[in-house]
VEXTI-598876 format. One line per field, with one value per atom (N, C-alpha, C, O, CB): x, y, z; residue in one letter; chain; atom name. Coordinates in steps of 0.02 Angstrom, whole numbers, plus 32768, in hexadecimal, padded with zeros to 4 digits. Each point is the difference from the previous one (the first is absolute). Glycine has a CB too. Example, Ala and Ser with C-alpha at 12.3 -4.5 7.8 and 13.67 -1.06 7.14 Angstrom:
px <- (8294  7FD3  802D  8034  7F6D  804D  802A  7FD9  8019  8022)
py <- (7EE4  803B  803C  7FFF  7FC6  8070  803B  8037  8037  7FA9)
pz <- (8186  8000  8000  8021  801D  7F9E  8003  8025  8008  7F8C)
resn <- (A  A  A  A  A  S  S  S  S  S)
chain <- (A  A  A  A  A  A  A  A  A  A)
name <- (N  CA  C  O  CB  N  CA  C  O  CB)
//
This chain:
px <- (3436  801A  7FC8  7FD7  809C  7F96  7FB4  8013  8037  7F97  7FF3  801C  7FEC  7FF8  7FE3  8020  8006  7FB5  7FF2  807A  7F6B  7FC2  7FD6  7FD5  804D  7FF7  7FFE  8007  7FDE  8039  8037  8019  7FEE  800E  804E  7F7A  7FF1  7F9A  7FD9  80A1  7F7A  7FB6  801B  7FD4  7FE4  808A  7FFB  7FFB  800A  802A  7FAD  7FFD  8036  802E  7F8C  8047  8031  8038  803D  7F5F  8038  8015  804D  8039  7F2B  8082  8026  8042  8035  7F63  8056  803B  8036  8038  7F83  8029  8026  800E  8029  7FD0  7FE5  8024  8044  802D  7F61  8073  8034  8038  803D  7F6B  8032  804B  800D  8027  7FB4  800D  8018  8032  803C  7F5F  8057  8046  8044  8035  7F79  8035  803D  802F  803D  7F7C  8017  8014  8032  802D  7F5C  806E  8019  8049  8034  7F33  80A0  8024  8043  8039  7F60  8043  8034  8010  803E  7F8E  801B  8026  802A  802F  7F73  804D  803E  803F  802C  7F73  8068  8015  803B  8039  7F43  8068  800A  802C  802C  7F51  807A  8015  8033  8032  7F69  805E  8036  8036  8035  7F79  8041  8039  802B  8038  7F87  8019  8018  8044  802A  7F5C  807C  803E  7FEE  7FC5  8070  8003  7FD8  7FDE  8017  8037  7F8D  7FDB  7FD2  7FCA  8045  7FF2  7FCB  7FD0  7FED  8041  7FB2  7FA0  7FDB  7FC9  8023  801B  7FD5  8014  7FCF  802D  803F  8005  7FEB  7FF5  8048  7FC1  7FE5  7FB3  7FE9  8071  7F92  7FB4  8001  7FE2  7FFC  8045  7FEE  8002  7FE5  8048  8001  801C  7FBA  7FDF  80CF  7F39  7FBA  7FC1  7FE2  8049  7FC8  7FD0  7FEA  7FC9  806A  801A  8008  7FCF  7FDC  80A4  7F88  7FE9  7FBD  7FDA  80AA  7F61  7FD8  7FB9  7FC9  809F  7F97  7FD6  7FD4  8016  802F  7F76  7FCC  7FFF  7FE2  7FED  8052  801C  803C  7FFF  7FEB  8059  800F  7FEB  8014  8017  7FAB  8003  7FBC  7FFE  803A  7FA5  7FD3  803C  7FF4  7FB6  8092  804A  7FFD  7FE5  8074  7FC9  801B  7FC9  800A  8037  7F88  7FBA  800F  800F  7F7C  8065  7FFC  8057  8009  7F76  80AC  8043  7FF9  8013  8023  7FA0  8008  7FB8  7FEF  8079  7F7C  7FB3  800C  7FF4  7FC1  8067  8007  802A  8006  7FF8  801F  8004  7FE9  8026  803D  7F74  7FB7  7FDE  7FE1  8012  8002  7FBF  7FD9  7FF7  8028  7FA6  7FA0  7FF6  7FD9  7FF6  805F  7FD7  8027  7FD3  8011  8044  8032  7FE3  7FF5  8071  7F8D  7FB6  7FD4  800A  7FD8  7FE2  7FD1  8017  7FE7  7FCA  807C  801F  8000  7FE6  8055  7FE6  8006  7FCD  7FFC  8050  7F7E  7FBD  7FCE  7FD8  802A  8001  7FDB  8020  7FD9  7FFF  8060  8000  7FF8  7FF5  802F  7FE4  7FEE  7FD1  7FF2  8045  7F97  7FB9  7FDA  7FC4  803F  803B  7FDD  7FEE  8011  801B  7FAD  7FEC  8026  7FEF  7F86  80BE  8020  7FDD  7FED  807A  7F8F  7FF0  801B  7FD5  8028  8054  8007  8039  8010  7FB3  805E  802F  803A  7FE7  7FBC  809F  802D  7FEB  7FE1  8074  7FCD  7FE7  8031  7FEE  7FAD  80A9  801D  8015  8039  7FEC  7F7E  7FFD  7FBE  7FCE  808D  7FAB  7FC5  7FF3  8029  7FEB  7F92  7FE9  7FF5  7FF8  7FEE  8018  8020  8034  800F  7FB4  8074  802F  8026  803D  7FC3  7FC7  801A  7FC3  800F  801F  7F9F  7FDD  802F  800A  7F84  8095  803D  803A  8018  7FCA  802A  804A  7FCD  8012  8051  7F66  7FE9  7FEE  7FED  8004  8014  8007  8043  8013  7F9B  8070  805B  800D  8006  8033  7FCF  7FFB  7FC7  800D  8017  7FA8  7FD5  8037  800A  7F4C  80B7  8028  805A  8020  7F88  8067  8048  7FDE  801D  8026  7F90  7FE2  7FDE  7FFB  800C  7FD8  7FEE  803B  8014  7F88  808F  8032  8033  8026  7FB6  801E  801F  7FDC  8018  800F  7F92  7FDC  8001  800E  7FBB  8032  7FEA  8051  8003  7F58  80D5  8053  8020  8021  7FE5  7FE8  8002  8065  8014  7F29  80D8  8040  802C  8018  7FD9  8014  8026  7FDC  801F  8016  7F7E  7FEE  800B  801A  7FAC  8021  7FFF  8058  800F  7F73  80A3  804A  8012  8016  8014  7FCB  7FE1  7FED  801A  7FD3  7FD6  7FE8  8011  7FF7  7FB5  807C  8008  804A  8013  7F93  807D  8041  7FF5  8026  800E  7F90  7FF5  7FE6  7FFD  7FE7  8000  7FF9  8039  7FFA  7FA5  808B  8039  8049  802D  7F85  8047  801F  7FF2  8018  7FE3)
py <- (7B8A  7FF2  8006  802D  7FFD  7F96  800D  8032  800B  7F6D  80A2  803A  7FCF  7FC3  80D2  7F91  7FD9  7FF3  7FC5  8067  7FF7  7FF8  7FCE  7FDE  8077  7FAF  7FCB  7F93  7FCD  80BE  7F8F  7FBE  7FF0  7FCB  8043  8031  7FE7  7FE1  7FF1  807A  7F95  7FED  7FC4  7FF2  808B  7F4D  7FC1  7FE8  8018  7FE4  7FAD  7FBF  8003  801B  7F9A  802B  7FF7  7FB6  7FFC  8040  7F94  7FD0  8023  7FE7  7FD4  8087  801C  800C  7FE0  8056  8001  7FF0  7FC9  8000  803D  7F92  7FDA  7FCB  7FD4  8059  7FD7  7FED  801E  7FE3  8019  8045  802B  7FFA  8002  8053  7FA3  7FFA  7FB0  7FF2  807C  7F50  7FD6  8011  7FF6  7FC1  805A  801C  800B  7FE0  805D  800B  801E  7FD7  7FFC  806E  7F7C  7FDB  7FB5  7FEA  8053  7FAC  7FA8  803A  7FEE  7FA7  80A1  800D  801E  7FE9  8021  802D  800A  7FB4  7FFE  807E  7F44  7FCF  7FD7  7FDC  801C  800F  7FEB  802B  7FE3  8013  803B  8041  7FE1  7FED  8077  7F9F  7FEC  7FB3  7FF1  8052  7FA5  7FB3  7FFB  7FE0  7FF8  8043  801A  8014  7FE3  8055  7FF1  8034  7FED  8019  802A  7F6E  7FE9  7FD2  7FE7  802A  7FEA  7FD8  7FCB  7FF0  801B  7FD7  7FE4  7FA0  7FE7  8084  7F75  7FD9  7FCE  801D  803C  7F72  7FDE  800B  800A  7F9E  8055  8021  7FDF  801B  8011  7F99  7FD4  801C  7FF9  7F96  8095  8017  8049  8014  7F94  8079  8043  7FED  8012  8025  7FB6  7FF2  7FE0  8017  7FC2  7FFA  7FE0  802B  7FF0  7FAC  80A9  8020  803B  8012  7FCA  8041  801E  7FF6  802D  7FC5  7FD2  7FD3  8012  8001  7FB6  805E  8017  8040  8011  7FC0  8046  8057  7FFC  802D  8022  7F87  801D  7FC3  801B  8029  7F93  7FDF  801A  8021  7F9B  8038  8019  7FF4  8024  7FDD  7FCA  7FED  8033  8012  7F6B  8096  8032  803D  801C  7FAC  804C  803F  801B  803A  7FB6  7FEA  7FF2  801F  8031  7F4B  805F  7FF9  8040  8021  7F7C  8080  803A  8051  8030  7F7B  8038  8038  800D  8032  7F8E  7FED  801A  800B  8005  7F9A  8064  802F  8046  8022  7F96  805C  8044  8029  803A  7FA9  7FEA  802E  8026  803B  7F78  803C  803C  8042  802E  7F70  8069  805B  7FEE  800A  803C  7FA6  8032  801D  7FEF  7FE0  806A  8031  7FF8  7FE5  8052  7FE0  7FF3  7FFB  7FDB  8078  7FDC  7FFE  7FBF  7FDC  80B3  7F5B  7FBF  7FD1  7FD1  805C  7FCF  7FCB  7FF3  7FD7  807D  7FE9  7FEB  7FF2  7FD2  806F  7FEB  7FC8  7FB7  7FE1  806F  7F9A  7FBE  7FD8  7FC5  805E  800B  7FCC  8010  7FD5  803F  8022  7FF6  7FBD  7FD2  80BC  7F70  7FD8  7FB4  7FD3  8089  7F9E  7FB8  7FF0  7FC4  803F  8036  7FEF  7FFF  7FF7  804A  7FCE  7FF1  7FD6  7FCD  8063  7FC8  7FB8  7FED  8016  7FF2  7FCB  7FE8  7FCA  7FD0  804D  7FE4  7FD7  7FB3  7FD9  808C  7F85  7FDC  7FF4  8036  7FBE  7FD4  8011  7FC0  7FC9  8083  7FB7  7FE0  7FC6  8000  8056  7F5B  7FE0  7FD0  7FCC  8044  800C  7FE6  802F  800C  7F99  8086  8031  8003  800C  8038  7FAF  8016  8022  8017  7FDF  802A  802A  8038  8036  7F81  8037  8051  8013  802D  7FC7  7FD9  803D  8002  8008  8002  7FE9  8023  8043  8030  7F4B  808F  802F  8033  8032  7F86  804B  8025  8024  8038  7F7D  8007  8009  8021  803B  7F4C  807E  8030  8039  802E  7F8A  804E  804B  801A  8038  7FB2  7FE1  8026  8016  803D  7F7D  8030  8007  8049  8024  7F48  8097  802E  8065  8035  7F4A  806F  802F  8003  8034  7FA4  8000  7FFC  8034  8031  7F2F  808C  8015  8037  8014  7F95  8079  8049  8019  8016  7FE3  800D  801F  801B  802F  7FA5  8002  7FF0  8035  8037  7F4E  8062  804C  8016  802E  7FD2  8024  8043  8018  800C  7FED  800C  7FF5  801B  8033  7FDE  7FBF  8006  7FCE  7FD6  802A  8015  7FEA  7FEB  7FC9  807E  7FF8  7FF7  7FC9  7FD4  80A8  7F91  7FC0  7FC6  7FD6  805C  7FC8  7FB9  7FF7  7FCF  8032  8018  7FDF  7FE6  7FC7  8095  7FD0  7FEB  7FCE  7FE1  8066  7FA5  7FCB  7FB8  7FCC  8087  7FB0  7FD5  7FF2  7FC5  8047  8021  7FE2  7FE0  7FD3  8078  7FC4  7FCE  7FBF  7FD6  808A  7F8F  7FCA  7FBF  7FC8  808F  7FCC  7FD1  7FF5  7FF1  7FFF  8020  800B  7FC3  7FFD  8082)
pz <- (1617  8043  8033  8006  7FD8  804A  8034  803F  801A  7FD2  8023  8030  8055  7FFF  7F9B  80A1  8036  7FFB  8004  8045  7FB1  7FF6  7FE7  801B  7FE6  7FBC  7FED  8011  7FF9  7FDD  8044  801B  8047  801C  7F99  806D  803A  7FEF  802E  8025  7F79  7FE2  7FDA  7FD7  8019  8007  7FE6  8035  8037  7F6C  8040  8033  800F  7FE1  7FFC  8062  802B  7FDA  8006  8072  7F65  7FE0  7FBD  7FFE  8023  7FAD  7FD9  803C  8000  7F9E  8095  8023  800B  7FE8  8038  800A  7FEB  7FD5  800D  803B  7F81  7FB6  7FF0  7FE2  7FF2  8045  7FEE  803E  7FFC  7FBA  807D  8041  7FFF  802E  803E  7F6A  8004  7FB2  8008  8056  7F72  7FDB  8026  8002  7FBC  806A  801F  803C  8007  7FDB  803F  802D  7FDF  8024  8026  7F89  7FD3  7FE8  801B  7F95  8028  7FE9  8049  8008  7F7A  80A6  803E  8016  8000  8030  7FE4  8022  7FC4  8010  8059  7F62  7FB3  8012  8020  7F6A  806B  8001  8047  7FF6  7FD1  8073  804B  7FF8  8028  800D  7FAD  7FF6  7FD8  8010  7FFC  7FC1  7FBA  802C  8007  7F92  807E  8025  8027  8007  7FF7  8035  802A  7FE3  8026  8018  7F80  7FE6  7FC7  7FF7  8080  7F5F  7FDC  8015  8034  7F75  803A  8014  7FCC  7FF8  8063  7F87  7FC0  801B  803A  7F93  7FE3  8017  801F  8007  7FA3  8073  802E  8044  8025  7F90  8071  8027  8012  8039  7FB7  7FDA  7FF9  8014  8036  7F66  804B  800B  8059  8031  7F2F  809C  803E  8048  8035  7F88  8032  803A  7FE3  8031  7FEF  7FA2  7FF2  802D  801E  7F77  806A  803B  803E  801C  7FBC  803A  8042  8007  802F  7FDA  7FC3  8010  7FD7  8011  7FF3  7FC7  7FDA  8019  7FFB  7F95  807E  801B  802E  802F  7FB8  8011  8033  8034  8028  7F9D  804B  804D  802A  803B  7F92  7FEA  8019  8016  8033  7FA2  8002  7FF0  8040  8015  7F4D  80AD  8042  803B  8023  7FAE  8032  8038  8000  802D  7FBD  7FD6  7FF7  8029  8025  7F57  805D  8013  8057  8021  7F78  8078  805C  800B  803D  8002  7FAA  800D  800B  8030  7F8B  8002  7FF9  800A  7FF5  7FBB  8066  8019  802D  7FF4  7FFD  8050  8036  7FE7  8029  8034  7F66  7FE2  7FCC  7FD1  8056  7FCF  7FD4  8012  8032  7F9F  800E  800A  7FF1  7FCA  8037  802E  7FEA  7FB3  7FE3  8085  7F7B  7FB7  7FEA  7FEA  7FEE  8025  7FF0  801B  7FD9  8026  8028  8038  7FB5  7FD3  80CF  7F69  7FE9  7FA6  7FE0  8090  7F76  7FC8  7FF9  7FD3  8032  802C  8010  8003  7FED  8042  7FF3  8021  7FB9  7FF1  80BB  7F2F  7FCE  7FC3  7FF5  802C  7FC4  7FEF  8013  7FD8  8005  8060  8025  8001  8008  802F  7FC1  8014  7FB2  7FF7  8095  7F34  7FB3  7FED  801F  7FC3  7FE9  7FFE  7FAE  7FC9  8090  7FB5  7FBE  7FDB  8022  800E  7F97  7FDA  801B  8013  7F93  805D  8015  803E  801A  7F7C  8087  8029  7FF9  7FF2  805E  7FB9  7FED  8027  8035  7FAB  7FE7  802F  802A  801C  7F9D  8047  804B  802B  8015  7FBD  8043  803C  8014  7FDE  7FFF  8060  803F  7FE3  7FD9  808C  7F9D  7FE4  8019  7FE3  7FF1  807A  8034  800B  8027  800E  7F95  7FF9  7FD3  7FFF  805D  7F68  7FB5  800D  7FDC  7FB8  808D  8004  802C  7FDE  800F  8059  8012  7FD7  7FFF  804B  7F91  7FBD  7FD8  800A  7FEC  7FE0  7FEB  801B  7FDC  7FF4  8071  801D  7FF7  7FF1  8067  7FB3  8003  7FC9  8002  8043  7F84  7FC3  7FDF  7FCF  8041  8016  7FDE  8028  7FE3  801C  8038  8026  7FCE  7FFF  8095  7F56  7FDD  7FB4  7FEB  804C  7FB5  7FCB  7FEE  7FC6  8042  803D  800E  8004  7FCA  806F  7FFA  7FF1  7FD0  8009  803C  7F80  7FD6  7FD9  7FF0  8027  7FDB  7FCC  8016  7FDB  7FF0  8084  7FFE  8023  803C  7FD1  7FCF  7FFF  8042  800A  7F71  80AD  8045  8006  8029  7FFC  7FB7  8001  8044  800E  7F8F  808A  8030  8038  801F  7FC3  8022  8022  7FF6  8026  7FE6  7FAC  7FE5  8008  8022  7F78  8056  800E  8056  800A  7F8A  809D  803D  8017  802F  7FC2  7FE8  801E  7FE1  801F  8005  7F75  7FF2  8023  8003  7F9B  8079  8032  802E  8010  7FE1  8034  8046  7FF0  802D  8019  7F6B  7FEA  7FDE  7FE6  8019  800E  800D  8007  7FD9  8004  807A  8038  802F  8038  7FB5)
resn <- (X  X  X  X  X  X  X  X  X  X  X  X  X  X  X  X  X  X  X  X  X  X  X  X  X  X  X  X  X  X  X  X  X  X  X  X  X  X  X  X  X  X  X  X  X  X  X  X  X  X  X  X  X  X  X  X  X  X  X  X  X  X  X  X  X  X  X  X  X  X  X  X  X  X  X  X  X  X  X  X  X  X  X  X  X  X  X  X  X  X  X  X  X  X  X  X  X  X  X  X  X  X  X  X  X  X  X  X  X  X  X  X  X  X  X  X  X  X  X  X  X  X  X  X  X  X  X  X  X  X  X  X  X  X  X  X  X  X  X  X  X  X  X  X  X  X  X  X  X  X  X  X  X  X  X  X  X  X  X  X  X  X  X  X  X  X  X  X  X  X  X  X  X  X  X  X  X  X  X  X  X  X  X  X  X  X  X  X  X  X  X  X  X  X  X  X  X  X  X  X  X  X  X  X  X  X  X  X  X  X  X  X  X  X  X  X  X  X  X  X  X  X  X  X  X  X  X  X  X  X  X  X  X  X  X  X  X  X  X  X  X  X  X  X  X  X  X  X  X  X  X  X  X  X  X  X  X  X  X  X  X  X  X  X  X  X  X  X  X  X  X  X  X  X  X  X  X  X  X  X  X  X  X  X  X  X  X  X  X  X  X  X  X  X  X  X  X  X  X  X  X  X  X  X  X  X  X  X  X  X  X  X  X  X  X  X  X  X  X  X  X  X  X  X  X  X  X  X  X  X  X  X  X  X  X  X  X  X  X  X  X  X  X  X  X  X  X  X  X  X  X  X  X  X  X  X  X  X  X  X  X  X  X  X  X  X  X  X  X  X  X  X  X  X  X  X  X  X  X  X  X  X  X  X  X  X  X  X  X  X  X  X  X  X  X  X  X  X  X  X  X  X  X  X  X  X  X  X  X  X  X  X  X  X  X  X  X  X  X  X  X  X  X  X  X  X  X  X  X  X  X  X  X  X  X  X  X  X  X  X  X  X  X  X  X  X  X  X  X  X  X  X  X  X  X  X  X  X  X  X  X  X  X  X  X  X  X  X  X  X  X  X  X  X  X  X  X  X  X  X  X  X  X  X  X  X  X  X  X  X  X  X  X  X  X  X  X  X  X  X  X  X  X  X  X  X  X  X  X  X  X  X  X  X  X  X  X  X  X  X  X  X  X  X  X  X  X  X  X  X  X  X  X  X  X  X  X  X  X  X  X  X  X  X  X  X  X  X  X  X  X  X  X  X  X  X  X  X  X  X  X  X  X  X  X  X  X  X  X  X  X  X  X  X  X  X  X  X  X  X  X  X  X  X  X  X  X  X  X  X  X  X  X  X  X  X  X  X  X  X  X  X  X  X  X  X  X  X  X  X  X  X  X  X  X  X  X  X  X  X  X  X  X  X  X)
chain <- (A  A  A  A  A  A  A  A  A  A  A  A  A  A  A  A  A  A  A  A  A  A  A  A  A  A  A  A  A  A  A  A  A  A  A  A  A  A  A  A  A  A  A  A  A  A  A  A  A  A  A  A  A  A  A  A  A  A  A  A  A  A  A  A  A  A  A  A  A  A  A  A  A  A  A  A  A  A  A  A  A  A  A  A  A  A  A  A  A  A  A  A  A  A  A  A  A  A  A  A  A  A  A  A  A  A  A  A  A  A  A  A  A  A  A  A  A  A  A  A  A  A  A  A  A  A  A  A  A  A  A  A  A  A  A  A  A  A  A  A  A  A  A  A  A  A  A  A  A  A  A  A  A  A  A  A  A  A  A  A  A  A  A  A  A  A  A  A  A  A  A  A  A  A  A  A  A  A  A  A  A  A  A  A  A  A  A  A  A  A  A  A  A  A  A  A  A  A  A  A  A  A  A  A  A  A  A  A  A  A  A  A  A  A  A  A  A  A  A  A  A  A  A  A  A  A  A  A  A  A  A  A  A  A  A  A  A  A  A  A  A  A  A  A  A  A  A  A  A  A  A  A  A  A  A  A  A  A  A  A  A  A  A  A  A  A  A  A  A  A  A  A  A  A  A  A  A  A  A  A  A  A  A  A  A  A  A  A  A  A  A  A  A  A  A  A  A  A  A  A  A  A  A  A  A  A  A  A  A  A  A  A  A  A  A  A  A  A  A  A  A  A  A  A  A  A  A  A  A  A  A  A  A  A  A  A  A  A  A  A  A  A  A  A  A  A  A  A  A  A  A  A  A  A  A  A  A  A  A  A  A  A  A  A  A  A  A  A  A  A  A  A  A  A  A  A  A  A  A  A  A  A  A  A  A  A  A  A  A  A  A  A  A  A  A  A  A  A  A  A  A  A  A  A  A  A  A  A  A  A  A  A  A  A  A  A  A  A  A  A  A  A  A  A  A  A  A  A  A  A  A  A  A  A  A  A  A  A  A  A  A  A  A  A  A  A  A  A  A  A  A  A  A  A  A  A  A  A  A  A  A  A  A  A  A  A  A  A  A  A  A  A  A  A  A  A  A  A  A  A  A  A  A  A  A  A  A  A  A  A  A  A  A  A  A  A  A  A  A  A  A  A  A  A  A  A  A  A  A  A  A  A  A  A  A  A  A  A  A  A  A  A  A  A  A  A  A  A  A  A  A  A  A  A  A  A  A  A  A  A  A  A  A  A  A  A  A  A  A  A  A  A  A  A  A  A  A  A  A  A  A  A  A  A  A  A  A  A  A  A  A  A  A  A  A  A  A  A  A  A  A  A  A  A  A  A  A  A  A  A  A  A  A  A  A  A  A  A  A  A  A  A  A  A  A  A  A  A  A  A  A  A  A  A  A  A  A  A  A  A  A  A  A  A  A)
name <- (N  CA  C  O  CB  N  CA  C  O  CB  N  CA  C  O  CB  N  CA  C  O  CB  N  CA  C  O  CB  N  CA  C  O  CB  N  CA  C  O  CB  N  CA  C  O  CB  N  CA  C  O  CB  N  CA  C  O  CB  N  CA  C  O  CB  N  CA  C  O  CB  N  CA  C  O  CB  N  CA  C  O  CB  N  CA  C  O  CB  N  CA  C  O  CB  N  CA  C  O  CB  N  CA  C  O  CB  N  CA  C  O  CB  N  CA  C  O  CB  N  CA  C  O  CB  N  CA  C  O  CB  N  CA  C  O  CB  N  CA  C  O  CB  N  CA  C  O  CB  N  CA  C  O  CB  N  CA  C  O  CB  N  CA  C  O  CB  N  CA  C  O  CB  N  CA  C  O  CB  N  CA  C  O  CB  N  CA  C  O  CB  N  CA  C  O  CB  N  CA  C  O  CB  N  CA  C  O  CB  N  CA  C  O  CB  N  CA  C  O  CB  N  CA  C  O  CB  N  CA  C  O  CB  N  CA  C  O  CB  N  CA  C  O  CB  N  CA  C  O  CB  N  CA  C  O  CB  N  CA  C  O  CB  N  CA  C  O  CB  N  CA  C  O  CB  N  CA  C  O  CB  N  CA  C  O  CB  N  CA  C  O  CB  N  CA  C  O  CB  N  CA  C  O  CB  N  CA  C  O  CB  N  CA  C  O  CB  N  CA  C  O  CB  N  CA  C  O  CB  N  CA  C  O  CB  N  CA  C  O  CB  N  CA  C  O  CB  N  CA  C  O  CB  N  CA  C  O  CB  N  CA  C  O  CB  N  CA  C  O  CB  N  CA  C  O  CB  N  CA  C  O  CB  N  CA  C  O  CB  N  CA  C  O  CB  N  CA  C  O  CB  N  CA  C  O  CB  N  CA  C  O  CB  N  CA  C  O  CB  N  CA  C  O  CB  N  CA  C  O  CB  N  CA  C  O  CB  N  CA  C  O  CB  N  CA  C  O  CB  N  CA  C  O  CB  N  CA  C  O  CB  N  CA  C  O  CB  N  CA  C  O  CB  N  CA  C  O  CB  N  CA  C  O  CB  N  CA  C  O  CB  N  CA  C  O  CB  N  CA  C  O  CB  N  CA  C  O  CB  N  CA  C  O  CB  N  CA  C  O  CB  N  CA  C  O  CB  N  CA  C  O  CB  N  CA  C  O  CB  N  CA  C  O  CB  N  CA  C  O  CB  N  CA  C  O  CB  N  CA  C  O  CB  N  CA  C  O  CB  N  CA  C  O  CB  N  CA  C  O  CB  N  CA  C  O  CB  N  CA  C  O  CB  N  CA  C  O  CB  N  CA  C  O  CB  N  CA  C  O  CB  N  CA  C  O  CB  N  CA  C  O  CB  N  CA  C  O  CB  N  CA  C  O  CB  N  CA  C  O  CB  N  CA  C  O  CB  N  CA  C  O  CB  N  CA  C  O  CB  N  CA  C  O  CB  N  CA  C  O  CB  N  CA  C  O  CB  N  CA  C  O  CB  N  CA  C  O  CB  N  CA  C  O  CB  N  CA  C  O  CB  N  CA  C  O  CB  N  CA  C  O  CB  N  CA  C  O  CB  N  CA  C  O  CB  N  CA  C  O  CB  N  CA  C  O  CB  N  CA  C  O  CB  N  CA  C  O  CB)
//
């Protein structure tokens, strides 16, 4: 089990490898819940939330209560350098959505629960 120490010494990229997991599964989860629906619509209403275009939306929603350290979470992964970047997304803001994502994903290891539930509620509202 990694300790905080640890997880605060990975790339910012592993982060969010891991908060784009958490994040695809909470808006399934969110969608599921919302009633039932064929899988071309499940996905289509997914989009909404998981797209780098969204998820850019969502960031400047919930930037004004983040904290400095949630900040520079954010800005370290934005500022990672990924191998590659999706390609129906601006590249300043799949580099953002990889901040959001790297902050969904810290939280997550270092089992920051009650935040991360927090902030994935204000993500879709």
């Amino acid at each position: 089990m990694l300790n905080k120490k640890d997880i605060d010494m990975m790339s910012p990229l592993v982060w969010a490898y891991m908060g784009d997991a958490v994040y695809e599964q909470f808006v399934r989860e969110f969608i599921i819940n919302q009633g039932t629906a064929k899988n071309g619509a499940y996905h289509r209403k997914a989009i909404k939330y998981v797209s780098a275009e969204s998820q850019v939306r969502i960031l400047k929603l919930i930037e004004p209560e983040l904290t400095e350290k949630e900040m520079d979470i954010v800005r370290r992964g934005r500022n990672s350098h990924p191998h590659s970047h999706a390609k129906n997304a601006d590249i300043v803001d799949y580099k953002w959505a990889t901040g959001f994502e790297a902050l969904i994903g810290y939280l997550y290891l270092t089992k920051q629960e009650k935040r991360l539930n927090e902030l994935l509620a204000k993500c879709v509202t």
